[in-house]
FIFINU-780199 format. One record per residue: residue in one letter; x, y negated, z negated of N, C-alpha, C in turn. Coordinates in steps of 0.1 Angstrom, whole numbers, plus 5000, padded with zeros to 4 digits. Layout:
BEGIN
AXYZXYZXYZ ...
This chain:
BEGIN
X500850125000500050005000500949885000 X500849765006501749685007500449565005 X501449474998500949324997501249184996 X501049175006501149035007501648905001 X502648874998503448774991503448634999 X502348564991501948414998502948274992 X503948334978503948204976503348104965 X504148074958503247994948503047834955 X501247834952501147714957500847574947 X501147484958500947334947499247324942 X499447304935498447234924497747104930 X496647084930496446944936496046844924 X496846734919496746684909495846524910 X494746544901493746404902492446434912 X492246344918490846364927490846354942 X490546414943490846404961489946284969 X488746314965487546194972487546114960 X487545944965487145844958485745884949 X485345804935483845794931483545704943 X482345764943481445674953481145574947 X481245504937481145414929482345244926 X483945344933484445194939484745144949 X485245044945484844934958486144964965 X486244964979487644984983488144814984 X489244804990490144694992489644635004 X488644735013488244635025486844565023 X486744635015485044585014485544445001 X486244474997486444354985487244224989 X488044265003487844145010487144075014 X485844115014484844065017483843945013 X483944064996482844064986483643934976 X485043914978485843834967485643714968 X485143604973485243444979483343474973 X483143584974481543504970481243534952 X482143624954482043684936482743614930 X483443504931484843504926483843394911 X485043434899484643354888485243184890 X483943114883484142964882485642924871 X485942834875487642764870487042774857 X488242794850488042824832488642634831 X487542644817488142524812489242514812 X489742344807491142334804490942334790 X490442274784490142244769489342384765 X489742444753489142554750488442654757 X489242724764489042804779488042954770 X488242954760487443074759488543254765 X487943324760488443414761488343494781 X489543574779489143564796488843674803 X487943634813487043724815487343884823 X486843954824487044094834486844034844 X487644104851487744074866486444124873 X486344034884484644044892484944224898 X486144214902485844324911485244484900 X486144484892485844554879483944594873 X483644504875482144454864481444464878 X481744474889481144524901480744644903 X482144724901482244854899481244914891 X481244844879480544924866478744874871 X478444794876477244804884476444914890 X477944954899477445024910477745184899 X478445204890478245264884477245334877 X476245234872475245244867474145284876 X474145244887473245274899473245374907 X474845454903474945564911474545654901 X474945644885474645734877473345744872 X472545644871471045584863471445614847 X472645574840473545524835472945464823 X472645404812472245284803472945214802 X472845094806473744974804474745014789 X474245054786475045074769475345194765 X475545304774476045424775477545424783 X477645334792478645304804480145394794 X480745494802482045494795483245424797 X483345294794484445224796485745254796 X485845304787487545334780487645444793 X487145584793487345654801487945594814 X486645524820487045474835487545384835 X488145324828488845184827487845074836 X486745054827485644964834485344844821 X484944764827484344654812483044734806 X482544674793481744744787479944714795 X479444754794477944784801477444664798 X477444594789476744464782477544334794 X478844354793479644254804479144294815 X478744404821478344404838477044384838 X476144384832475144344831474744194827 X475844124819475444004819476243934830 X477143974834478343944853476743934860 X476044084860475044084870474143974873 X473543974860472543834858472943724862 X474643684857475243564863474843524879 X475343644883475743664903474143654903 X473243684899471443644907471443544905 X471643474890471243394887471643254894 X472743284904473843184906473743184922 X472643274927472243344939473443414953 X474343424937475643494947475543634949 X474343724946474143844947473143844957 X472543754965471543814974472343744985 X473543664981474743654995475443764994 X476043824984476543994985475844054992 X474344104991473844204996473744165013 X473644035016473143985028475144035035 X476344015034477244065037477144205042 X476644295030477044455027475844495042 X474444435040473644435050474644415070 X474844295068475744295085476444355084 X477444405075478544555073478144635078 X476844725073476344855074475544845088 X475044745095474044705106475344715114 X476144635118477144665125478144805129 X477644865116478445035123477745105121 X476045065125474645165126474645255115 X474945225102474745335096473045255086 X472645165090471745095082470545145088 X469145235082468245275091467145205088 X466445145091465245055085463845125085 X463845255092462745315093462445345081 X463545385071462845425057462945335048 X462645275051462945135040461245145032 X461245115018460045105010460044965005 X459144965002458344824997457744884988 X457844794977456544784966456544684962 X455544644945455144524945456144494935 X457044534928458344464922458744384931 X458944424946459644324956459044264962 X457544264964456844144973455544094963 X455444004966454143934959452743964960 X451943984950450844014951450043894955 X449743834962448643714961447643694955 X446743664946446243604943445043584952 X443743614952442643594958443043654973 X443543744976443943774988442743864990 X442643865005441444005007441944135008 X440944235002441644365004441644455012 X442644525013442944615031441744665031 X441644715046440644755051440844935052 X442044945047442545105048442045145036 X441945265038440745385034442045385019 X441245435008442245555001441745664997 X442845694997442145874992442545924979 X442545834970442645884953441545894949 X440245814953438845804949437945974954 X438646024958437946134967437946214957 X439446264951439946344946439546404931 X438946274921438346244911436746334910 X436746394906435446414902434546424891 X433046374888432746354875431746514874 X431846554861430946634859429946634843 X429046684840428446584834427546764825 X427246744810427046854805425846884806 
């Protein structure tokens, strides 16, 4: 019987595929000029902050994981704590530098057709209910399904 002598092989050390979760260096060329943090005081500058690209990460962290803002493992992934990317987050809406992010990431992904619009959902978190509007004229079919029975 004879066998086969292959050789000891290397070990592959660390992770082979990035988390889907960071940002590469081309896309943060991108994303940097709109994220970027406002000039620190000169007079009592305060403590200094995590870097945008960082607190970005831990974002998208959360959103790839469904995550609690206050579960985030920082130390692990060498990320800021879940309370700092969450209040980064709020800043960047609040400062309407996050719906110029997404408008970027949008012509990114449109431009190398990977963006499909066909499945795109709507609901009413995202669009407005009006107010005295009339109601569709489309049928539903939850009323069908219901039935009363009576003793």
């Amino acid at each position: 019987m004879t066998t086969s002598h292959v050789g000891p092989r290397r070990r592959r050390v660390g992770r082979v595929k990035p988390f889907k979760w960071r940002v590469s260096d081309e896309l943060w060329e991108q994303l940097a000029p709109l994220l970027a943090d406002p000039p620190r005081r000169v007079r009592s500058p305060g403590r200094h902050r995590y870097p945008a690209r960082a607190c970005l990460e831990g974002v998208l962290y959360v959103l790839f994981t469904d995550t609690p803002w206050l579960e985030v493992p920082c130390r692990e992934l060498g990320l800021p704590s879940g309370e700092s990317c969450r209040r980064r987050l709020e800043e960047w809406s609040r400062r309407g530098l996050l719906a110029e992010a997404i408008a970027v990431l949008q012509q990114r992904l449109a431009g190398s057709e990977k963006l499909d619009w066909s499945r795109v959902i709507v609901d009413a978190s995202l669009v407005d209910a009006k107010k005295g509007a009339r109601r569709s004229r489309a049928r539903s079919w939850a009323g069908q399904a219901a039935a009363i029975t009576w003793p």
